[in-house]
C-alpha positions in Angstrom: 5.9 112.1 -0.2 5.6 108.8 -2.1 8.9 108.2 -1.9 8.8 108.3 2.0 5.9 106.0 2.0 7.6 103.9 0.0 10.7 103.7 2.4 8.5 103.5 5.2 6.9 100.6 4.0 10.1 99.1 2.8 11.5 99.5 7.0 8.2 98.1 7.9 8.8 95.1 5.7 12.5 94.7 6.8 11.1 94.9 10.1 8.7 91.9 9.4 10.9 89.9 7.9 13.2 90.0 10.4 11.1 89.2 12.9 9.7 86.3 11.2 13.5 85.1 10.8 14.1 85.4 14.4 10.9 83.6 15.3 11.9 80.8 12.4 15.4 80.4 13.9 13.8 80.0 17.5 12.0 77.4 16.5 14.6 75.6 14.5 16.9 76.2 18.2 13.6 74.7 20.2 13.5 71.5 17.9 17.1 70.8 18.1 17.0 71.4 21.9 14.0 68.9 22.2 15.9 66.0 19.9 19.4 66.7 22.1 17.4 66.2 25.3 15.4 63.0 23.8 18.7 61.7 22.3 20.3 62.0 26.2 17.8 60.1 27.6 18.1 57.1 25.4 21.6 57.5 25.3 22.3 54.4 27.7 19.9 52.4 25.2 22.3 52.7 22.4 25.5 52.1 24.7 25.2 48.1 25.5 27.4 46.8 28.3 30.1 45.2 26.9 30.0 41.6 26.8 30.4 39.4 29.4 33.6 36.5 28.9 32.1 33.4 27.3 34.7 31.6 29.8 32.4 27.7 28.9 34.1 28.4 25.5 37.2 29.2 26.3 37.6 26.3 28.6 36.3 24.1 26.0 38.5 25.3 23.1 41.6 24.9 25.6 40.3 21.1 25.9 39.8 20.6 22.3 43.5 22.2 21.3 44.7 19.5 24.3 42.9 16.6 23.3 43.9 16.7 19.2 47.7 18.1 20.4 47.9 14.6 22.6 45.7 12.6 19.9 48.3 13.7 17.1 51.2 13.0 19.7 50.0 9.5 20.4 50.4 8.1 16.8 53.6 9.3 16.1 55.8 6.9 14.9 
């Protein structure tokens, strides 16, 4: 008889145990669901447009490369 008990109680605890797993890996599921949706709506924070063409510093750095090309050309001898 006490050995039935005890393998009652043993299922019983199985039982428990399992359950309280479950419910533990629900909750792990739950948080990881919550951080994917919060990390999709700030998504588009993390993703900057791409810069827009400094095209004043182009320009100017084409000018420049002009200016000393002519400058050095000048004083050749």
């Amino acid at each position: 008889m006490e050995s039935f008990q005890k393998k009652h109680i043993h299922r019983v605890e199985n039982k428990k145990t399992i359950e309280y797993q479950k419910n533990a890996l629900s909750k792990q599921n739950n948080e990881i669901v919550a951080i994917h949706n919060e990390y999709c709506l700030k998504r588009n924070q993390f993703r900057t447009p791409p810069a827009s063409p400094n095209l004043f510093c182009q320009r100017l750095e084409i000018r420049m490369k002009k200016y000393y090309n002519d400058l050095y050309n000048s004083f050749k001898l």
